[in-house]
LOKOLBA-475092 format. One record per residue (C-alpha): x, y, z; residue number from 0; residue in one letter; chain. Coordinates in pm, whole numbers. Layout:
BEGIN
<pt x="X" y="Y" z="Z" rogu="NUM" zaba="a" tike="A"/>
...
END
This chain:
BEGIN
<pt x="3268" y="2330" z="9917" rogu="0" zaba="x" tike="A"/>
<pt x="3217" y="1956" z="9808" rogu="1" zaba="x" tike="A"/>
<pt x="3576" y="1735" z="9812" rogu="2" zaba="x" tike="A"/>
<pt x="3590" y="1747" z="9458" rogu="3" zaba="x" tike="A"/>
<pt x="3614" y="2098" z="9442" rogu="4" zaba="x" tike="A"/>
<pt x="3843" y="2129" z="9728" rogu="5" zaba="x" tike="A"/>
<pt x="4115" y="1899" z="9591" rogu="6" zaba="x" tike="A"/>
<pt x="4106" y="2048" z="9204" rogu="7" zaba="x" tike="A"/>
<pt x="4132" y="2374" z="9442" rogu="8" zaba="x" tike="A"/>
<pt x="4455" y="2249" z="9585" rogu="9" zaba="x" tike="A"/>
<pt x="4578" y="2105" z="9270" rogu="10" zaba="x" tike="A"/>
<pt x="4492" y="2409" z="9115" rogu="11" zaba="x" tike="A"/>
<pt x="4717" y="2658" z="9367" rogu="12" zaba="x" tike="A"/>
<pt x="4994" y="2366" z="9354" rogu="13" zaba="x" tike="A"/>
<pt x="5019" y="2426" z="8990" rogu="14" zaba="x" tike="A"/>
<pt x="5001" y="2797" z="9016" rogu="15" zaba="x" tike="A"/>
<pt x="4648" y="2821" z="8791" rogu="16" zaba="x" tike="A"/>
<pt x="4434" y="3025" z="8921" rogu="17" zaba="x" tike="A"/>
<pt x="4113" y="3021" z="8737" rogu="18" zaba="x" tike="A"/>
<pt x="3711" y="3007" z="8803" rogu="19" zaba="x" tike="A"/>
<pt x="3606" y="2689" z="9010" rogu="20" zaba="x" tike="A"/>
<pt x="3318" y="2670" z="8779" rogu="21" zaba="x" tike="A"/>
<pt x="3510" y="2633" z="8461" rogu="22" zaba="x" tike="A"/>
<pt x="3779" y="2420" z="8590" rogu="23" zaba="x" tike="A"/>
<pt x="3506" y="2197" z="8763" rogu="24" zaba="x" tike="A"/>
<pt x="3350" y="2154" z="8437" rogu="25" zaba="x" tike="A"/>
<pt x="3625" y="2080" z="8269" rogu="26" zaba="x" tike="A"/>
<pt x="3711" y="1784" z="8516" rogu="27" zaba="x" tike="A"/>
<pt x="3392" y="1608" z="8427" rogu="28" zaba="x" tike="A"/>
<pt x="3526" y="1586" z="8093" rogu="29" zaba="x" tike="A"/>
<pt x="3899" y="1485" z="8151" rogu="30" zaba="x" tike="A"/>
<pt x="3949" y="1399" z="8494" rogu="31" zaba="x" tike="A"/>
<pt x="4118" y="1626" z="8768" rogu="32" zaba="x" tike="A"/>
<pt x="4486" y="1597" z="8695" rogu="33" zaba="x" tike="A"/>
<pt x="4447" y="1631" z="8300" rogu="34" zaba="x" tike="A"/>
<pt x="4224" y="1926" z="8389" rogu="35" zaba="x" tike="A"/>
<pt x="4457" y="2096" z="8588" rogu="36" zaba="x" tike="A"/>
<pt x="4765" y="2019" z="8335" rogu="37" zaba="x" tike="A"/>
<pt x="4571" y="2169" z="8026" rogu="38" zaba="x" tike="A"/>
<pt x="4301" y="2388" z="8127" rogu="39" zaba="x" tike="A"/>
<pt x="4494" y="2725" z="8028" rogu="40" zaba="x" tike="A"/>
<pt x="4539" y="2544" z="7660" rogu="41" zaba="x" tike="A"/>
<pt x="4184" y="2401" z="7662" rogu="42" zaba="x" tike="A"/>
<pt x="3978" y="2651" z="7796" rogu="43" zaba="x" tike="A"/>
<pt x="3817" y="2940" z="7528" rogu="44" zaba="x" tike="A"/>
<pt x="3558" y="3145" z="7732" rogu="45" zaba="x" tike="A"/>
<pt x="3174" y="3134" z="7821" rogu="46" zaba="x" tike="A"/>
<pt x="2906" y="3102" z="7508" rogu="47" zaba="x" tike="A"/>
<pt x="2556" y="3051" z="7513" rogu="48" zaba="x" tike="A"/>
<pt x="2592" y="2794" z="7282" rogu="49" zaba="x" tike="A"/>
<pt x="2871" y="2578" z="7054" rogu="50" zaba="x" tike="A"/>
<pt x="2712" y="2749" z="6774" rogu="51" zaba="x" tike="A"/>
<pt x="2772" y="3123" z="6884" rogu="52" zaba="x" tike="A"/>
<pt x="3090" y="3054" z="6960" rogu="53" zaba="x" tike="A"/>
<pt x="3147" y="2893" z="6649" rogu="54" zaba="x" tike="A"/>
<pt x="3029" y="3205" z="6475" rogu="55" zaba="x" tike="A"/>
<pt x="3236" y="3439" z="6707" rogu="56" zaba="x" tike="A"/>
<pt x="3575" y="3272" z="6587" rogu="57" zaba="x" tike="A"/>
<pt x="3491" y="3244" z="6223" rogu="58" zaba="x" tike="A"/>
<pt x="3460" y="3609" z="6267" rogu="59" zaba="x" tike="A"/>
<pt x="3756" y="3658" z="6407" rogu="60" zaba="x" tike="A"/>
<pt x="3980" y="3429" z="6172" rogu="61" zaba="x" tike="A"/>
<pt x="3824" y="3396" z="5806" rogu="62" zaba="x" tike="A"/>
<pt x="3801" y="3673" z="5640" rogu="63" zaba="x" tike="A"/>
<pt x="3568" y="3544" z="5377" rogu="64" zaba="x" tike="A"/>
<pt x="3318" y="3459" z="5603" rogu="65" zaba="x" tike="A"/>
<pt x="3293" y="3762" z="5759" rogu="66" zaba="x" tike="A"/>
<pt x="3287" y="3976" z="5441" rogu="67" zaba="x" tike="A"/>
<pt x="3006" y="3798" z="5335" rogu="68" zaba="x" tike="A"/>
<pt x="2826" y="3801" z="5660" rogu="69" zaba="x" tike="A"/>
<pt x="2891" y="4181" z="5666" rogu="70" zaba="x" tike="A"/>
<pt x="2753" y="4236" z="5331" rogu="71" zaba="x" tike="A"/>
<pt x="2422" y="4026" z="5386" rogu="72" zaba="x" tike="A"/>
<pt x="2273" y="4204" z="5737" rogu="73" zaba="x" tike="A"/>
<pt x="2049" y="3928" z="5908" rogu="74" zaba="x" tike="A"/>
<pt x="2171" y="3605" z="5702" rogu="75" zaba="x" tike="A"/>
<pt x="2333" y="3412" z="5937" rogu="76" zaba="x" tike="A"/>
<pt x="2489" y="3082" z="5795" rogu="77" zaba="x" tike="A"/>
<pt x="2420" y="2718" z="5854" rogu="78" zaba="x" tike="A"/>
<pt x="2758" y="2564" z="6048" rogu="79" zaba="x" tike="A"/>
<pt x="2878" y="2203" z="6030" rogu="80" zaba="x" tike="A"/>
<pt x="2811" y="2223" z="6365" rogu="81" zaba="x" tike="A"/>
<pt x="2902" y="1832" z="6384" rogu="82" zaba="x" tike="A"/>
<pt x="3278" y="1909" z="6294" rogu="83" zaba="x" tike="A"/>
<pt x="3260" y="2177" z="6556" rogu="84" zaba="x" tike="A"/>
<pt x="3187" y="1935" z="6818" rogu="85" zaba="x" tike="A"/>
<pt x="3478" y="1728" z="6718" rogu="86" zaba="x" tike="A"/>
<pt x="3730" y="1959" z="6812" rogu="87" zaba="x" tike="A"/>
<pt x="3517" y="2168" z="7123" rogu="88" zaba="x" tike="A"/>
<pt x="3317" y="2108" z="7432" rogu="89" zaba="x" tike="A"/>
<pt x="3038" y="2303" z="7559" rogu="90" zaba="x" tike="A"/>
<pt x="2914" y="2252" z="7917" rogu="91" zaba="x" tike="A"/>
<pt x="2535" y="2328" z="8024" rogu="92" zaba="x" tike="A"/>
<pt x="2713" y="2627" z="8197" rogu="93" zaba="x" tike="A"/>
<pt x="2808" y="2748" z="7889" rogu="94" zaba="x" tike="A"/>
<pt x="3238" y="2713" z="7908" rogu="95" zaba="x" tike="A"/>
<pt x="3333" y="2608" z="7573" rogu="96" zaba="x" tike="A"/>
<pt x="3689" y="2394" z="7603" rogu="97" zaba="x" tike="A"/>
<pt x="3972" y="2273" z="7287" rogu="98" zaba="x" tike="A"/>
<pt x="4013" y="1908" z="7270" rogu="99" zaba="x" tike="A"/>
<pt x="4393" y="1900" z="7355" rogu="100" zaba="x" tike="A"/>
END
């Protein structure tokens, strides 16, 4: 284990989060090890294989009018702003997708 992943481990158990190295490794690149630590459970929304599909999956989830007409036309799949997306999420080349917090 390389000392960067040892110490987020320890700052990780001192905190009481216990979470995937991976993730919160990734995460770290992005915002540093303390910040990571402090707002990984708030930043962190799963594993995609891109911004894009996750991008679909919430829309699906939370607006109903895109999903009734994504229902109702099989094998159209819409063109995202996926520029706005990026704004407001992260997606590492492992695939974890984090909320700017």
């Amino acid at each position: 284990m390389s000392r960067t992943a040892e110490y987020l481990t320890a700052l990780a158990e001192d905190a009481g989060l216990f979470v995937e190295l991976e993730a919160l490794t990734d995460y770290a690149a992005h915002v540093g090890a303390e910040y990571a630590v402090a707002s990984f459970e708030d930043a962190y929304e799963g594993e995609w294989s891109t911004l894009e599909d996750f991008a679909h999956d919430r829309l699906m989830e939370t607006d109903d009018e895109y999903r009734a007409v994504f229902e109702s036309c099989r094998g159209w799949r819409p063109s995202l702003d996926m520029v706005a997306w990026e704004c407001d999420y992260t997606h590492t080349a492992s695939g974890h997708v984090f909320r700017a917090v």
